[in-house]
N, C-alpha and C positions, 0 to 999 in steps of 0.2 A: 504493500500500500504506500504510495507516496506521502511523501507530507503534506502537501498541498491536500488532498485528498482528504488525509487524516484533521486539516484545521477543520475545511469546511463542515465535515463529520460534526466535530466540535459544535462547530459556530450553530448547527442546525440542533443538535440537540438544547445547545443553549438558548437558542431562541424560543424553541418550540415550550422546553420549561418558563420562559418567559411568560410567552403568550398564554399558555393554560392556568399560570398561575395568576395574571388578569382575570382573566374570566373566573377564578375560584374565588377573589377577593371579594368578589362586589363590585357596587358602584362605583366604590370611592377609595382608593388604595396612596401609599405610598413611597417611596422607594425603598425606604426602609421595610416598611412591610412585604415586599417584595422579595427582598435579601430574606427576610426569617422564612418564608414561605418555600424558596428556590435553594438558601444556598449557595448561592452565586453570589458573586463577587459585586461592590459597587459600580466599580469599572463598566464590567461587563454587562450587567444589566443596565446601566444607562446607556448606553450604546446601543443595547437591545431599542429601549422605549425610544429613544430616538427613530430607529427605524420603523418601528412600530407607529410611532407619531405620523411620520412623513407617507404612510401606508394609508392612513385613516382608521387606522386598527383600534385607538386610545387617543385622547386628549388630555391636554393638562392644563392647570393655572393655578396662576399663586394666590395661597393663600394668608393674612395672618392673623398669630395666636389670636382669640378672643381677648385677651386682658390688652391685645395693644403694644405688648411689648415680645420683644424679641426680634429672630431674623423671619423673615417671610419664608415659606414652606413650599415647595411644588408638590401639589396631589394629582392624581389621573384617573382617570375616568375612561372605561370600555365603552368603545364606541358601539353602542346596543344597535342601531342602522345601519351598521356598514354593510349587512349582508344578510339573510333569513336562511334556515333549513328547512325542508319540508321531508315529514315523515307520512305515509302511507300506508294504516295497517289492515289489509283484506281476511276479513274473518269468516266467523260461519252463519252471523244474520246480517252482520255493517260493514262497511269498509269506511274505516273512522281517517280523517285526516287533517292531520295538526301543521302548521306554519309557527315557527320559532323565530328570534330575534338569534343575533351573535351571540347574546349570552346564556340562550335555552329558554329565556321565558317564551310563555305561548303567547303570541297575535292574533291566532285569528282558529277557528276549526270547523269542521263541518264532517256529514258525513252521508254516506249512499245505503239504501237498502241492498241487501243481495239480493239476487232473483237470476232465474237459468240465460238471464244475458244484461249483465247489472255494466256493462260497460260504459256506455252512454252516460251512463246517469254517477258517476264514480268521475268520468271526464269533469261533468259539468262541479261535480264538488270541488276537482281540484283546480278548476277555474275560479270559481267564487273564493276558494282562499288562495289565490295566487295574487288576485284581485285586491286585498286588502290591505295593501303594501305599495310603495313604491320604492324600495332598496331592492337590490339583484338578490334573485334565488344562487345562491353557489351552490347548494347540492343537496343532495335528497337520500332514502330510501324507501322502496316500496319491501313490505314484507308479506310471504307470500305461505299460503300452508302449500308446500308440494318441494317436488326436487329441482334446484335450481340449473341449470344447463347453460349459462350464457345469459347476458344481460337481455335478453329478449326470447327466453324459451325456460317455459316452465312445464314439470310433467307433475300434474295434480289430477289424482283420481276425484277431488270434491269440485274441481271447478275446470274441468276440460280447456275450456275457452282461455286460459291460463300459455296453453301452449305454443296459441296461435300468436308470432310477433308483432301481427298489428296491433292485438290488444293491447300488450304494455307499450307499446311505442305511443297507442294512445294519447295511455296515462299519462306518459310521460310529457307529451307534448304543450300541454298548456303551460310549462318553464322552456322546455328548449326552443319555442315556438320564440321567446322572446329572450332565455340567454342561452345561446345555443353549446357553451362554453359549460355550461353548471351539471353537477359532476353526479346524475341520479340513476343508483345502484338496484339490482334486484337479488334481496336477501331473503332464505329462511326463518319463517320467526321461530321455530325452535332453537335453531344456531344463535339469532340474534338475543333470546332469554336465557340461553349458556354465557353469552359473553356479558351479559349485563350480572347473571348470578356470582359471575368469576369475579367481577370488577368491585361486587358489593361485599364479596367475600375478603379480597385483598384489601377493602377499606376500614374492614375490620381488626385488619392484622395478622389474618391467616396466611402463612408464606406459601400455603397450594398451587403447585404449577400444573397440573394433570388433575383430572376430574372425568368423572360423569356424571352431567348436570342436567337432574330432573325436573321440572317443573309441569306443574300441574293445575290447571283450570277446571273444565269439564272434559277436558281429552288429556293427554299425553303427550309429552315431547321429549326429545333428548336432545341434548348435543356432549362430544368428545371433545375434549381439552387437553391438550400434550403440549406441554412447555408453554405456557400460556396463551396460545392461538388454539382454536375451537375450528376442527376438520372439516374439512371441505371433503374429502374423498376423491375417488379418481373418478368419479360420476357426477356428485356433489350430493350423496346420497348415506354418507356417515352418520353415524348415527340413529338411521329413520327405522328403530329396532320394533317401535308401532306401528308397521306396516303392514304385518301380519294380523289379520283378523282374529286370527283364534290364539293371537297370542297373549301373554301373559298383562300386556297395557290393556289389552282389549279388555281380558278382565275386569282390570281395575275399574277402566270406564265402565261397563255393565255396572260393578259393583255399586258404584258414585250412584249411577241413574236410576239403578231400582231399589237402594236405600233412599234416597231422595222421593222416590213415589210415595214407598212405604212409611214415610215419616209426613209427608204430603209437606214438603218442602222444595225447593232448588237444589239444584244440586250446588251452589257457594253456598247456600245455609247450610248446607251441610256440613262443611268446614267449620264454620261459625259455631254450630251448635257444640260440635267436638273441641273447640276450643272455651267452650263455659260448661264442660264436662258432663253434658248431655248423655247419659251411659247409651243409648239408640244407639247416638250420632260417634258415641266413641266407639263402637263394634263394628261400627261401616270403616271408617279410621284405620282399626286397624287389620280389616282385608283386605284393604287398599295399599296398605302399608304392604302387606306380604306377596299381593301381587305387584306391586313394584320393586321388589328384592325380587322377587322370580325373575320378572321382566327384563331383569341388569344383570343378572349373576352369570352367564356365558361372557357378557362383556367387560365383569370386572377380572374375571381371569382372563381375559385375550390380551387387557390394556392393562391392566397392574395400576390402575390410578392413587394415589393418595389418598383421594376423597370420593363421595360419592356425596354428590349438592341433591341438596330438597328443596324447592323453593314454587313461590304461585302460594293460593287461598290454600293452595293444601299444606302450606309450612305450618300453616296456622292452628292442627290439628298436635303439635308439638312432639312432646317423650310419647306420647301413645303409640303417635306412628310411629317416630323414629326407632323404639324399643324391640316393635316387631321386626321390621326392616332390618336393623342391625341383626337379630335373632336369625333371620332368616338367608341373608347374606352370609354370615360367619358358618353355618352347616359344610360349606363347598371349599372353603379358602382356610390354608393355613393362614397368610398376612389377609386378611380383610382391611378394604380402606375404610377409613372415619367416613362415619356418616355425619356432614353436617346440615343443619337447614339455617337456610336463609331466609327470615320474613320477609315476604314480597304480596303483594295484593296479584291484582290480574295485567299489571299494565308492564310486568318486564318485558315483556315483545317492546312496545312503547321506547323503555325507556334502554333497551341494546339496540334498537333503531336509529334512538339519540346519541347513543354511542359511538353507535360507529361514523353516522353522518359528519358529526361532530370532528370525530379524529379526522377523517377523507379532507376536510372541510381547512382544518387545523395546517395539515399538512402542507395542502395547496397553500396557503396565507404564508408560512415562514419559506417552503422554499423562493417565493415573489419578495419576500422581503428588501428590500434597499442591502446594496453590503459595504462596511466602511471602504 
């Protein structure tokens, strides 16, 4: 590797810690609080915000102290308009779709019914929130239940029409129709709620590189985590261990849907109730539980993971499930991975959507960066 090669390395990791730790401060940061935040140097970070400044990325102005005295202060401020993401998440009755500023809050959302040809009507949503802005879309994702093949070919047995490339080109086209440069992906949402579980799990302080990370709404999903990147496959089909009907996920869902009859609730109340120790709702808990250790246990011996993630309304069922699951997992394996769960409601699709947008988005910004 050259040196030259080796700075720029540098200079990009150091920017990028920059730039994300902007957006984590808030509105109103810093330099100092930048340095405790980054680690980096004075130096170096003001060089950064310089660039950064001349970018449109952050603004700044001087401040001083309230009492009047002292030297005046330079604060900054993320520029929340330089740029919006949009996320797309295609489900199994909505296809909900959020519009974000630079710093993740929402602007604007909207959302389409499904129906056996919800295209049209999924378009016109992502026009109406593309609509309620005038800063550039830089990038996006749509997430999608099925196998992903190429940004414009999806193989979904729930929604056929998935396949066909005009349809996401569609979608896509009420941003690229107008910035034809902005950078909008077609992801998995199971993969996308592995990488959102991995992210909440490392924010916790768990050092986990490798996982199998379940989550769980009213269906199943997985994704495979090795070294901190969540598999794609040579297909893009890793993972999708719920594909088999009569298998062990399919279970579980069965189990969800007709405890949830039989208690004449939802199937998320179902969750709910197991979590205020509902004994019903904690017997469905934990079959659920055991056929998700069924469901995993070829997989945790093929991948050797550290962990194996719980997350979705079904975290929220706690040690009942987790109890079994570990029970039922340890039967096959001398090293069994930790089972951990992660509280999450229904929206980590959502919020590994944002994730990822976010970084795609991130990335573009620091490599364009100005450079001394």
């Amino acid at each position: 590797m050259s040196t030259h090669s080796s700075l720029a390395e540098i200079r990009y990791v150091n920017q990028r810690a920059a730039l994300d730790a902007c957006y984590a401060l808030g509105d109103t940061f810093t330099l100092k609080d930048l340095v405790e935040a980054t680690g980096l140097s004075r130096p170096t970070l003001t060089q950064s915000l310089r660039a950064m400044e001349q970018a449109g990325l952050v603004r700044s102005e001087t401040t001083r102290p309230a009492s009047g005295l002292g030297r005046p202060m330079a604060v900054f401020h993320p520029v929340a308009e330089q740029h919006r993401l949009l996320v797309v998440i295609i489900g199994y009755e909505s296809c909900d779709i959020t519009m974000v500023d630079a710093t993740g809050a929402v602007i604007a959302t909207d959302h389409a019914l499904m129906s056996p040809s919800p295209v049209d009507d999924i378009v016109a949503a992502v026009d109406r929130v593309v609509e309620e802005g005038d800063s550039p879309v830089l990038g996006g994702v749509i997430a999608v239940m099925g196998i992903v093949q190429g940004e414009n070919s999806v193989r979904s047995n729930r929604y056929p029409w998935l396949g066909e490339p005009e349809s996401l080109a569609a979608i896509k086209a009420p941003v690229l129709d107008r910035w034809p440069d902005a950078d909008i992906v077609v992801r998995n949402d199971a993969k996308l709620a592995a990488g959102f579980l991995m992210s909440a799990l490392a924010e916790s302080g768990h050092p986990a590189r490798s996982a199998v990370a379940l989550h769980m709404t009213e269906a199943v999903g997985c994704g495979l985590v090795i070294a901190g990147e969540v598999l794609e496959g040579a297909h893009g089909a890793a993972g999708e261990i719920g594909l088999d009907p009569n298998g062990a996920f399919g279970s579980a869902e069965i189990a969800l849907r007709e405890g949830a009859q039989k208690l004449g609730i939802t199937r998320l109340e179902v969750f709910r109730e197991a979590a205020r120790d509902n004994p019903r709702a904690l017997k469905i808990a934990r079959e659920i539980g055991r056929w998700l250790a069924l469901g995993v246990r070829s997989t945790t011996l093929a991948l050797d993971p550290e962990v194996v993630v719980l997350g979705g309304p079904v975290s929220a069922c706690g040690e009942a499930l987790r109890s079994v699951f570990v029970e039922a997992l340890g039967d096959v394996s001398l090293t069994p991975p930790e089972v951990v769960l992660v509280a999450s409601s229904g929206d980590a699709v959502h919020r590994g959507a944002l994730l990822v947008a976010s970084d795609r988005a991130r990335t573009r910004l620091v490599e364009a960066l100005p450079q001394a």
